[in-house]
C-alpha positions in Angstrom: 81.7 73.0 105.0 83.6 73.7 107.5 83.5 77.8 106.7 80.6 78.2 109.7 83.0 77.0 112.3 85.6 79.4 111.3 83.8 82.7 111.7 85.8 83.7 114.6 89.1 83.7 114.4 90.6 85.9 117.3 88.9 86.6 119.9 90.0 88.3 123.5 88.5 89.4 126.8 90.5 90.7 129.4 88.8 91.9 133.0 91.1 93.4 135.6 90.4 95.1 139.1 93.5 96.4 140.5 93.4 97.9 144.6 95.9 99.5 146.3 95.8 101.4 150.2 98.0 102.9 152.5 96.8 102.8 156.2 99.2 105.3 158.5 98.7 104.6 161.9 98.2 100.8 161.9 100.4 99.2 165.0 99.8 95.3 164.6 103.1 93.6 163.7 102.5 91.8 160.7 103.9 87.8 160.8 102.3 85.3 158.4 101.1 85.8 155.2 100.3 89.9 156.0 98.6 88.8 159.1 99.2 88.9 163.5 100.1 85.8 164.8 96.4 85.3 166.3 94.9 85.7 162.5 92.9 88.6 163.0 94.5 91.9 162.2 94.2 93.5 159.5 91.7 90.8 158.0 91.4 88.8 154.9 89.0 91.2 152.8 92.5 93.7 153.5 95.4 91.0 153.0 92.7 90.2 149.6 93.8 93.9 148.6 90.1 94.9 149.0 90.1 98.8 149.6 89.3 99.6 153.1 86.1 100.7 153.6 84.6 103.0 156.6 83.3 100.6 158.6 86.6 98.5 158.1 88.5 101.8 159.9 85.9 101.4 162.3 86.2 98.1 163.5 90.1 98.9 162.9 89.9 101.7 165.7 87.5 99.6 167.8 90.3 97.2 167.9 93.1 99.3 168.8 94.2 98.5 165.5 94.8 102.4 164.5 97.3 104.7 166.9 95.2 107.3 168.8 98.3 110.0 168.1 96.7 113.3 167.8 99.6 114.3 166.0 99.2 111.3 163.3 98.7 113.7 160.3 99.0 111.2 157.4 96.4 110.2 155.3 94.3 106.9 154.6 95.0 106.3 150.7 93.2 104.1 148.5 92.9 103.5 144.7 90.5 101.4 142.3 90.8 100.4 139.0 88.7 98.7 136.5 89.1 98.3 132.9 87.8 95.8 130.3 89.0 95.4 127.1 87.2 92.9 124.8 88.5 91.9 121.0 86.6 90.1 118.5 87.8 89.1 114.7 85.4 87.7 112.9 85.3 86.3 108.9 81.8 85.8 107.9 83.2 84.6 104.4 86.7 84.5 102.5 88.4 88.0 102.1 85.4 89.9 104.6 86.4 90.7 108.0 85.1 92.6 111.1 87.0 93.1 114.3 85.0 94.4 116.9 86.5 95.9 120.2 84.7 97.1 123.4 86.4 99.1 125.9 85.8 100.4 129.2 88.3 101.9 132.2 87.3 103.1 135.3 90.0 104.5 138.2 89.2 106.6 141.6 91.0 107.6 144.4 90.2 107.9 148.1 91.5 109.9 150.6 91.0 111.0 154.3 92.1 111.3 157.7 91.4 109.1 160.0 92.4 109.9 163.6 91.5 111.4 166.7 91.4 115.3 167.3 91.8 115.4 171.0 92.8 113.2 173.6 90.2 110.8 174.7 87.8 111.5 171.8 86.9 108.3 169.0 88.8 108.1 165.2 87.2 110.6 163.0 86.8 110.6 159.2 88.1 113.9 158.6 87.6 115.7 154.6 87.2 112.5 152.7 87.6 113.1 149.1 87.5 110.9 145.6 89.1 111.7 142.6 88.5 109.7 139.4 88.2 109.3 135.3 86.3 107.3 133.4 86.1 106.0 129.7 84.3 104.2 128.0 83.1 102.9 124.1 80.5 104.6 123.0 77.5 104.6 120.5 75.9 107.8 119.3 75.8 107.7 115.4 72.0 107.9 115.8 72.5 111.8 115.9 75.8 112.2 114.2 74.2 113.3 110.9 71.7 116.2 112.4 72.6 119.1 110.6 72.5 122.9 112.0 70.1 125.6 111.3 70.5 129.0 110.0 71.5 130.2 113.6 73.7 127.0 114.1 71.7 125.5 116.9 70.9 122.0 116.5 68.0 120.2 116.9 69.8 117.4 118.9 70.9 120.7 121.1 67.3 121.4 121.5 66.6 118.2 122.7 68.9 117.7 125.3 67.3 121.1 126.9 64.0 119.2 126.9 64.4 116.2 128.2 65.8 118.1 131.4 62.4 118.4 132.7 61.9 114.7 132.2 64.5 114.1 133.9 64.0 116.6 136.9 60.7 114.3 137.3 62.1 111.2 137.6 65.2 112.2 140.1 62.2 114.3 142.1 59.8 114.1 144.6 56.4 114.9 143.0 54.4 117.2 143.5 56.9 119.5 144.2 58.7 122.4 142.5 62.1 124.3 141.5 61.8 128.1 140.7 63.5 127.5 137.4 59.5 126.4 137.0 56.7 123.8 137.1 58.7 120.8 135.0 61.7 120.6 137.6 61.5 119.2 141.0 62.7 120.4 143.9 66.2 120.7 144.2 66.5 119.2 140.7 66.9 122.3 138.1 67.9 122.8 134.7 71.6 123.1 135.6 71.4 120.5 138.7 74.1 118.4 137.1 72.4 114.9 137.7 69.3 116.2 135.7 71.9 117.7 132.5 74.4 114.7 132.3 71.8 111.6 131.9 69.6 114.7 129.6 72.7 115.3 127.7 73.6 111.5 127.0 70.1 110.6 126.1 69.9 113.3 123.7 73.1 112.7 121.3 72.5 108.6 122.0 69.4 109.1 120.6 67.7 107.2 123.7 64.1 107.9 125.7 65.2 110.4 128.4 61.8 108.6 130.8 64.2 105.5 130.4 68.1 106.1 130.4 70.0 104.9 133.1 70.3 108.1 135.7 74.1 106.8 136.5 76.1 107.3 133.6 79.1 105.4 135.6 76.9 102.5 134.7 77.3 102.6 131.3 78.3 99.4 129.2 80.7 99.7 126.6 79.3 99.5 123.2 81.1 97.8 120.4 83.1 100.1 118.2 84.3 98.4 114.8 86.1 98.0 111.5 85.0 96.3 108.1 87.6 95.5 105.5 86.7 93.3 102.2 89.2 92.7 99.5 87.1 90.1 97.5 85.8 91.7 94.6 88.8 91.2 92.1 88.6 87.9 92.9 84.8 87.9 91.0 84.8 87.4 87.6 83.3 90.9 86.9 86.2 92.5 88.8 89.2 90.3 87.9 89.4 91.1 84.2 89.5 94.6 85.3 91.7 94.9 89.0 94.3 93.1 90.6 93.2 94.4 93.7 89.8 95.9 95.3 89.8 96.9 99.0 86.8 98.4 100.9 87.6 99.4 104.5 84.7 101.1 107.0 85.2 102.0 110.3 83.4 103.4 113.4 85.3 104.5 116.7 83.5 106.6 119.9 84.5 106.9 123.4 82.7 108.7 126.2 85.2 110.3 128.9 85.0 111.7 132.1 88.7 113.8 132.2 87.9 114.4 136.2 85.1 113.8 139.1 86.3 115.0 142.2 83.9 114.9 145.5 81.5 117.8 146.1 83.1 119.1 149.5 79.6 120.9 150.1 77.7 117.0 150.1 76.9 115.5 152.8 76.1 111.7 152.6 74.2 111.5 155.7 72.0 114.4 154.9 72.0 113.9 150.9 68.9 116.5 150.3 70.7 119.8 151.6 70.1 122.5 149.2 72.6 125.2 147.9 71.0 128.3 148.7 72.7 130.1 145.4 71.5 127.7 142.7 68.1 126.3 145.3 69.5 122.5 143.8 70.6 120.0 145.8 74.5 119.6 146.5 75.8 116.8 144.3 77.9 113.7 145.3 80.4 114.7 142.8 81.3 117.1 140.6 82.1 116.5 136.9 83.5 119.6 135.1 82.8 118.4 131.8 82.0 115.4 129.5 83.4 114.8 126.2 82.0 112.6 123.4 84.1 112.0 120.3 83.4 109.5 117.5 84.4 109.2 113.7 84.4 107.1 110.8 88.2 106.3 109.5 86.5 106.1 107.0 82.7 105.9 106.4 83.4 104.3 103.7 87.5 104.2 101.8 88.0 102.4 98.7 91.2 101.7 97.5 92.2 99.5 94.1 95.0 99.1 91.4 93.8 98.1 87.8 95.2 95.8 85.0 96.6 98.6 82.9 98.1 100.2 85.9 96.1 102.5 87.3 95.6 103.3 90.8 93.0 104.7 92.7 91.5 105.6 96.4 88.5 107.4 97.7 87.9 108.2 101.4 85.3 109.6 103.0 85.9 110.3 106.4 83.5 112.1 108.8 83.8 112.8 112.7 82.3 114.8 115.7 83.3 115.9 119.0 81.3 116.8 121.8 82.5 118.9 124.8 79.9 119.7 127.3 80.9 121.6 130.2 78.7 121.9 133.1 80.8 125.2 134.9 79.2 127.2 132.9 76.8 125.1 130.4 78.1 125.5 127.5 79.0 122.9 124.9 81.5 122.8 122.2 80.6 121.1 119.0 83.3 120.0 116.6 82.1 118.8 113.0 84.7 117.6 110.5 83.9 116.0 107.1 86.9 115.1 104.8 87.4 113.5 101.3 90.3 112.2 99.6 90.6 111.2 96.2 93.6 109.9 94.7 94.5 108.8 91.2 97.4 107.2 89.8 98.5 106.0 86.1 102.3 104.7 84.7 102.8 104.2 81.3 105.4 101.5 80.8 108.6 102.0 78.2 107.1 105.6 77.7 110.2 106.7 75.2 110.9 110.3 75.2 110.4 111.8 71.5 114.1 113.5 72.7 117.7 112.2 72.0 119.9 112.5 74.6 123.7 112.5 75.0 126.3 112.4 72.7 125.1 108.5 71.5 121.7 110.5 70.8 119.5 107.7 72.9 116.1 108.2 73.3 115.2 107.6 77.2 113.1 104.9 77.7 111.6 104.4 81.4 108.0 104.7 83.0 106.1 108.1 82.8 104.2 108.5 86.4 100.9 110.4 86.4 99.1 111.2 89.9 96.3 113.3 90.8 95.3 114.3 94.5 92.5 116.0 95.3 91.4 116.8 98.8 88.3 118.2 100.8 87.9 119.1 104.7 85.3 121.1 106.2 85.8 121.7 109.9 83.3 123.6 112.0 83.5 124.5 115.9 80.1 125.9 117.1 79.7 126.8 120.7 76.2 126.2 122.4 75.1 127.7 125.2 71.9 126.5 127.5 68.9 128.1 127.0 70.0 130.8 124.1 67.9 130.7 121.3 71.5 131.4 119.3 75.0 129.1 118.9 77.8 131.0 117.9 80.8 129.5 115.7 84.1 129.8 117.3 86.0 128.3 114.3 86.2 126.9 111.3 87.9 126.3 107.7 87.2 124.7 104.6 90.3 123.4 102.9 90.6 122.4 99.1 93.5 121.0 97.9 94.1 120.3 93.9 97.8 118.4 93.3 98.3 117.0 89.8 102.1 115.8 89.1 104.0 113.8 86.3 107.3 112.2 86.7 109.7 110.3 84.8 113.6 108.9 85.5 115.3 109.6 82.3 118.3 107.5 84.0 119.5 105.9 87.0 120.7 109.5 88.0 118.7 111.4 86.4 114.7 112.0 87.6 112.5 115.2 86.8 109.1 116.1 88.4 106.5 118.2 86.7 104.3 119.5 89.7 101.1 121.6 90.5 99.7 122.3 93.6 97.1 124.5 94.9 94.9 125.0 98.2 92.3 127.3 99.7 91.2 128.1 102.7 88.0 129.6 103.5 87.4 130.5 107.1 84.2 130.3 108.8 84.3 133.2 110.9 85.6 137.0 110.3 88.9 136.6 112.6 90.5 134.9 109.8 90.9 135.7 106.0 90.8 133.3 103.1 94.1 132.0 101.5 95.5 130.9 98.8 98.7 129.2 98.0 99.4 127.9 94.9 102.9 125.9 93.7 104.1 125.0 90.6 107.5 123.9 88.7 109.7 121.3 87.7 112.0 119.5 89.7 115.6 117.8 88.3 116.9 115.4 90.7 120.4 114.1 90.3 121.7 110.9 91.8 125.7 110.5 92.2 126.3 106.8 92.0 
């Protein structure tokens, strides 16, 4: 009865914000607590560790709070971090559990100067820039399984270029128009970065590109997770045949921005200035690329060891990785599907039908048998906006066969009996297939 109130049985959240600044220039004398004597400079949202904002410098200049040294050639520094981490173990019933983790980490960096040019003149923001990363949990599986086509262009691919019109609308004024044609706004075209990276996510998440979030920085961290059961020997149909019957699953993705760095070009108090080259608008930042990896570790693994000794395991493993770079919009696609199977056998007392030594003894011990078989099939196609055809970059198939007996005659004495073959079969011209096959016995001696 009391099963229900045990379900969770570990469970964490941890939420941090972390602030740091460095403020050259600052001539107050600091006495209580970070503060003048009066209480007023630099001010409790600063002494709080809050990051000092513009109009903070402002008010800070205003007060004669910030040297007016034209030679002051130091920068204002500032950092923010974010990150969440959240655990969950749960055990819907004996020998079944799930832990569940959501992750999300956000950093940027500010800096400026702030001082005056020429005697007489006001403090000046001068080339303020951010620098950042960003990661977070992810969920695309609802696209992980679209295959390619006979040109290698998938239709996932396809769909990301078409929601960039519907995305151009939205972001847009209506009504107008981008020369790239009549679907995209103006100063929104197909490779206006804030119509590709919310068209990209909603394509490979699967979503409604008329309804994504336009901010991808606003993304909540999805819950990534890992199944394990190791009940079934315990059922009567199991336990007359195993000791032990595992089944593991497992799903990890994560979204990550490597870099966004300010555009120097924008211009926050004229946002809508166009780039003459491109006729888009200049962007608030640029992001060079966006990566989206996931995998099962495994889809699905099974692992067990039977009554009469034999041992087995099965994995299935598949994964993806998606690189999209928006420099010069192109996207690397990385698909990788594995198996492993793996079976193992001992016959107890096997006696040797030899005699050995001068007592003539026949050797009595354990005789080991294992078989390993392997599969992996790795593909790298590179895709390239608005080409009707993806090229693959790389790519190899690998089989692997590796059958092997062994047996310890004595303490000292062990010998190996050993097979072992694998292929590789490339998937593009620069590379040629090979083989490499092993075989032989191995004697290994033991001095005591």
């Amino acid at each position: 009865m009391l099963r229900p109130l045990m379900l969770i049985r570990k469970g964490r959240l941890s939420y941090s914000q972390d602030y740091t600044s460095v403020v050259p220039g600052f001539t107050p004398i600091s006495s209580v607590l970070g503060m003048t004597q009066d209480f007023t400079a630099p001010g409790l949202e600063y002494i709080a560790g809050i990051r000092p904002s513009d109009s903070w410098l402002d008010n800070a200049a205003q007060n004669n709070w910030i040297t007016d040294n034209i030679y002051l050639n130091q920068q204002v520094l500032g950092s923010y971090t974010e990150n969440i981490d959240a655990r969950l173990t749960v055990e819907p019933f004996q020998d079944f559990r799930i832990e569940v983790d959501a992750t999300r980490s956000f950093s940027e960096n500010h800096s400026e100067f702030f001082k005056v040019q020429s005697t007489g003149e006001a403090h000046q923001h001068l080339t303020p820039r951010d620098v950042g990363t960003f990661s977070v949990s992810f969920f695309a599986i609802n696209t992980l399984f679209v295959g390619l086509d006979e040109n290698f262009v998938s239709a996932t691919f396809t769909q990301f270029e078409e929601n960039r019109e519907v995305i151009s609308q939205r972001l847009g004024t209506t009504g107008t128009t981008h020369p790239d044609g009549p679907g995209y706004t103006q100063g929104f075209g197909r490779y206006h970065q804030e119509v590709l990276v919310p068209a990209f996510i909603a394509a490979y998440t699967g979503q409604d590109a008329s309804t994504i979030d336009l901010n991808m920085f606003n993304t909540l961290p999805k819950p990534n997770w890992r199944l394990t059961y190791n009940g079934l020997s315990k059922l009567d149909a199991f336990k007359k045949v195993f000791k032990s019957f595992n089944i593991t699953h497992s799903y990890k993705s994560t979204l990550t921005v490597n870099q966004f760095v300010t555009d120097l070009d924008y211009d926050e108090n004229n946002p809508f200035t166009i780039n003459p080259t491109s006729q888009n608008y200049f962007a608030e930042f640029e992001i060079p690329d966006i990566v989206i990896s996931e995998r099962f570790a495994p889809l699905i693994g099974v692992d067990f060891k039977a009554v009469n000794d034999m041992t087995g395991r099965f994995e299935y493993k598949k994964s993806r990785n998606l690189a999209m770079n928006f420099t010069d919009f192109q996207m690397n696609e990385t698909n990788t599907t594995e198996f492993t199977i793996s079976i193992g056998y001992r016959i107890k007392d096997f006696v040797l039908p030899i005699k050995i030594g001068e007592e003539g003894v026949k050797p009595k011990s354990d005789l080991n048998f294992k078989f390993d078989f392997s599969f992996r099939d790795d593909i790298t196609v590179n895709h390239l906006l608005d080409q009707s055809n993806s090229v693959v970059t790389r790519g190899l198939k690998t089989i692997r066969i590796s059958p092997s007996i062994d047996y310890a005659i004595n303490k000292q004495l062990n010998v190996r009996l050993f097979y072992d073959r694998s292929q590789t079969i490339p998937a593009t011209s620069a590379s040629f297939p090979i083989t490499n096959t092993q075989a032989g016995l191995t004697v290994r001696f033991a001095l005591n």
